[in-house]
C-alpha positions in Angstrom: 91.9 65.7 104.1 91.2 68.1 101.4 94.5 70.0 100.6 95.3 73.5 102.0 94.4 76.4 99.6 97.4 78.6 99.4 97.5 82.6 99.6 99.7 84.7 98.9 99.4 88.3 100.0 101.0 91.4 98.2 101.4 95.1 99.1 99.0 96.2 102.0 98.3 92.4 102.9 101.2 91.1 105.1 97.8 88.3 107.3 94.8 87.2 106.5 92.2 88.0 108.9 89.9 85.2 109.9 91.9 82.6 110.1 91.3 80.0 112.8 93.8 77.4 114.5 97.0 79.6 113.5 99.8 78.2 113.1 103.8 79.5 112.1 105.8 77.1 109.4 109.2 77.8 108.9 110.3 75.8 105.9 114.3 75.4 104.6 114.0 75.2 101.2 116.6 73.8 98.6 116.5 77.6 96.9 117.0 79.0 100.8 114.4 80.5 102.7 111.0 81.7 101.9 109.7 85.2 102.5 108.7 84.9 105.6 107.1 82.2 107.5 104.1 80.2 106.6 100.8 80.5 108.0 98.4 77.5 108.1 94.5 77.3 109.8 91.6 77.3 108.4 89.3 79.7 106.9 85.4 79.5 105.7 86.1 75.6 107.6 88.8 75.1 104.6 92.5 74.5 105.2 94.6 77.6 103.9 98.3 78.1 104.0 99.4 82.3 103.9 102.2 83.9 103.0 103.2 87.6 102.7 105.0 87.9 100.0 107.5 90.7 100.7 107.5 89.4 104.2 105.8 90.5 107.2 106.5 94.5 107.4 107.2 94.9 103.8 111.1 93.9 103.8 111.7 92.9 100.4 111.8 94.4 97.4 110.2 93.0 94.1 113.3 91.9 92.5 114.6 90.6 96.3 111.6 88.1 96.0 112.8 84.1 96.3 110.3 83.0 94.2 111.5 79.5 94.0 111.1 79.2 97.7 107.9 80.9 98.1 106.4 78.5 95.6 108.3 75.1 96.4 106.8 75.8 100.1 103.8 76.0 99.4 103.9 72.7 97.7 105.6 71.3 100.0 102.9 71.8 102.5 100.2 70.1 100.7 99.0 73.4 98.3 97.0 72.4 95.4 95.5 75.8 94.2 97.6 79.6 95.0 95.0 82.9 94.8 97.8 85.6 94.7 96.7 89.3 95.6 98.9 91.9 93.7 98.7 95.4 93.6 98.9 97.1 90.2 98.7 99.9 88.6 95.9 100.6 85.3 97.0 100.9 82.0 93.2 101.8 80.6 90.6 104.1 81.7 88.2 101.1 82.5 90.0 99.9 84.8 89.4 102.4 87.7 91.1 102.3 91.1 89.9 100.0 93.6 88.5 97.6 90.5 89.9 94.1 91.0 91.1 92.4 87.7 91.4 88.7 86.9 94.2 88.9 84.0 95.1 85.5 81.8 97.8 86.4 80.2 101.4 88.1 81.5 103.9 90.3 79.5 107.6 89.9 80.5 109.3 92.8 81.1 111.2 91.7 84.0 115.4 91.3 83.3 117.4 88.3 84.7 115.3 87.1 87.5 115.4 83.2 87.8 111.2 81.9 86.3 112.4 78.2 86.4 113.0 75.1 89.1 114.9 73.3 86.5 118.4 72.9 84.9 121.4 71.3 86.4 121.3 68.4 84.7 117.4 68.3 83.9 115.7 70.0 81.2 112.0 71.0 81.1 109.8 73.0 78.5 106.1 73.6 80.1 103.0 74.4 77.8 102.4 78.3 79.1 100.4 80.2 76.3 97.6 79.7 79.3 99.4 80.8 82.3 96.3 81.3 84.3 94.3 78.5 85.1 90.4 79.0 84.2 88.8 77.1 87.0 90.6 79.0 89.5 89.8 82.4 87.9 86.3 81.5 87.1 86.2 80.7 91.1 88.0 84.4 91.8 85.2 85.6 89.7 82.6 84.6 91.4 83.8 85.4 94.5 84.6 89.1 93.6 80.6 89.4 92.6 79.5 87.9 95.5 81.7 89.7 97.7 80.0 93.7 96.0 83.9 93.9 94.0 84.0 95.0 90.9 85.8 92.9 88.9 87.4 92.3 85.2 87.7 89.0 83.5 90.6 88.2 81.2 93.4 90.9 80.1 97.3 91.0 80.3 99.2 91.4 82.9 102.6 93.2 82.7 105.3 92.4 84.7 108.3 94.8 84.9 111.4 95.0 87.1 110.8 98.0 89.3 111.0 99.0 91.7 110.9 102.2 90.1 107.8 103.4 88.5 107.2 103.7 84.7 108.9 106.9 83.0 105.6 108.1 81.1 107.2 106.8 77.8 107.3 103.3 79.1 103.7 103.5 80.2 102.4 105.2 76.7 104.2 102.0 75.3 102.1 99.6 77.7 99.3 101.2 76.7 100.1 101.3 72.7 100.7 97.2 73.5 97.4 96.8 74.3 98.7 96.2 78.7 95.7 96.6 80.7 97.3 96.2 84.4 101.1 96.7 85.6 102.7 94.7 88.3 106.5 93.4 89.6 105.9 90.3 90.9 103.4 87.6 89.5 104.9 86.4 86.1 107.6 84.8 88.1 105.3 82.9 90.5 102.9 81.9 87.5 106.1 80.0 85.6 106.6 78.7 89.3 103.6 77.2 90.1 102.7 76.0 86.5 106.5 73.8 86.8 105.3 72.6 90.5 101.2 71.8 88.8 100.2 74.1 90.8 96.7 75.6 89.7 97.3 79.4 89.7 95.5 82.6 89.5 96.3 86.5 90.0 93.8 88.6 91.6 95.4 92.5 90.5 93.9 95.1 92.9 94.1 98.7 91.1 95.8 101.1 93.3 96.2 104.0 90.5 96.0 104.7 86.9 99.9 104.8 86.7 101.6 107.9 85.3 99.9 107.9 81.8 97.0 109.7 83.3 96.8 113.3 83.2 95.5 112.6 87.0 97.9 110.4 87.8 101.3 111.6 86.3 103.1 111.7 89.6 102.1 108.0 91.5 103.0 108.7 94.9 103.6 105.7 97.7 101.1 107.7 100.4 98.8 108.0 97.4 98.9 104.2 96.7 98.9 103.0 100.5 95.4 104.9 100.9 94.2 102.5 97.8 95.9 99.5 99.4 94.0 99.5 102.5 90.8 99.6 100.8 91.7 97.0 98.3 93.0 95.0 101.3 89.6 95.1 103.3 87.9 93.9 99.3 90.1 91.3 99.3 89.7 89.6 102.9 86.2 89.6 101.5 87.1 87.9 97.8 89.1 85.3 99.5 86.8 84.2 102.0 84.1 83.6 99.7 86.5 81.8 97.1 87.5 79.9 99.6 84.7 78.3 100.9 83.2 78.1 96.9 86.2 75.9 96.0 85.6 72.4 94.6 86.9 70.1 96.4 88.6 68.2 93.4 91.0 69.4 90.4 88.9 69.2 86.6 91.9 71.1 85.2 95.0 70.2 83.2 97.6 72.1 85.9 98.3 68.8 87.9 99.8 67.2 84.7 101.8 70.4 83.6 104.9 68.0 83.4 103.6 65.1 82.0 104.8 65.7 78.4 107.8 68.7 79.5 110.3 66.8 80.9 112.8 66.6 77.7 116.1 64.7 79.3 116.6 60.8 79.6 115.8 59.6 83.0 119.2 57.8 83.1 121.2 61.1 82.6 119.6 63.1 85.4 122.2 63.5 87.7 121.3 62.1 91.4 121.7 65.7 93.2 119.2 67.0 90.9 117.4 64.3 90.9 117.2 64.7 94.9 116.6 68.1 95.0 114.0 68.1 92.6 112.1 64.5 94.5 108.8 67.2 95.0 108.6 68.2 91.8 109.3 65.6 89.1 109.9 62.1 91.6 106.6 60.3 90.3 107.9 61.0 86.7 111.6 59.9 87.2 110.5 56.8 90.0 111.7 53.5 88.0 
């Protein structure tokens, strides 16, 4: 069976309409639980696993998020490749509301939140100067054209803490940095799937130009929402057509992202990590 394409829906995309066979998952994770069930079916004849990301209703905040859970699920249940829909906000004039934007590269501006499955006993360094894998975004790309989107290819992605909105310093700063979209949740789940070689890729919806903007110097939520439910109809029709334009097999290097990052002896991997991390690392550890 060809394995399940995962989704992952942000702000304004709590389901994914066109889904056929629906079915709930409720997974316990060894990070705890998820945000919110699972949803598995089909969609263009392809087997897709959802998942809202702030939960069903919009419960959770950004910094809430148990991205170790979210991530480990979906790997759990078979996910190969993750499309994650983010809302952002533009940090350049060419990057217009209601543009969709394929970034490869992420800025950390995030403070303390846990990027990482490992420690406790096992160390691991992966290869992330590429955090976005190509095949995947060059699928996106497509898929945005075909679907009458327009789209960006390539630019940086910066991830900050929220869930505040930038002070108009912080966002002249962005700008002066050379940011082109600003988001507070998918640096996190990029480190995530990268550790579980998981193929990855961020499609940022623009909601607003974020306060930098003389028109835009006071983002309001009601304004954003309006964006979001425009953005969210785009994107039911991106993902369907990526969907059913997905290759069947993996050409890229994301299913080896551990190959060479695993760092501690085998021997000195203690047995409850070793256990908790069997999804992850057992086929490098078996022996």
């Amino acid at each position: 069976m060809t394995p399940p394409i995962g989704i992952i829906g942000g702000s304004g995309l709590y389901s994914m309409p066109g889904f056929e066979a629906r079915e709930e998952v409720r997974l316990d994770t060894p990070w705890g639980a998820p945000s919110d069930d699972y949803l598995a079916g089909t969609l263009a004849g392809r087997p897709v696993v959802f998942l809202a990301r702030h939960g069903r209703g919009h419960r959770l905040m950004p910094s809430e998020l148990n991205f170790r859970a979210n991530i480990w699920g979906l790997k759990k249940l078979g996910v190969e490749r993750i499309i994650s829909l983010s809302a952002v906000g533009s940090l350049k004039e060419e990057h217009r509301p209601l543009d969709f934007v394929i970034p490869d590269q992420f800025f950390d501006r995030t403070r303390g939140r846990v990027s990482t499955f490992f420690g406790e006993g096992l160390a691991a360094h992966i290869s992330f100067a590429h955090p976005i894998c190509p095949h995947l975004a060059g699928v996106l790309g497509e898929a945005c054209a075909a679907a009458g989107v327009n789209v960006k290819m390539g630019g940086t992605y910066l991830c900050m803490e929220g869930p505040a909105f930038s002070t108009l310093a912080e966002s002249n700063v962005y700008r002066s940095w050379g940011m082109d979209v600003i988001g507070m949740t998918n640096l996190q789940e990029a480190k995530l799937a990268r550790e579980a070689e998981l193929c990855y890729v961020t499609v940022a919806m623009v909601t607003d130009y974020d306060c930098w903007h003389p028109a835009h110097d006071a983002v309001t939520v009601n304004d954003i929402i309006a964006n979001l439910t425009k953005n969210g109809e785009n994107a039911t029709r991106v993902v369907g057509e990526a969907v059913g334009r997905m290759p069947a097999a993996r050409e890229c290097k994301c299913g080896a992202a551990l190959s060479h990052a695993l760092i501690t002896d085998p021997k000195a991997v203690p047995e409850a990590t070793r256990k908790k991390l069997e999804l992850l690392v057992g086929k490098y550890l078996a022996g």
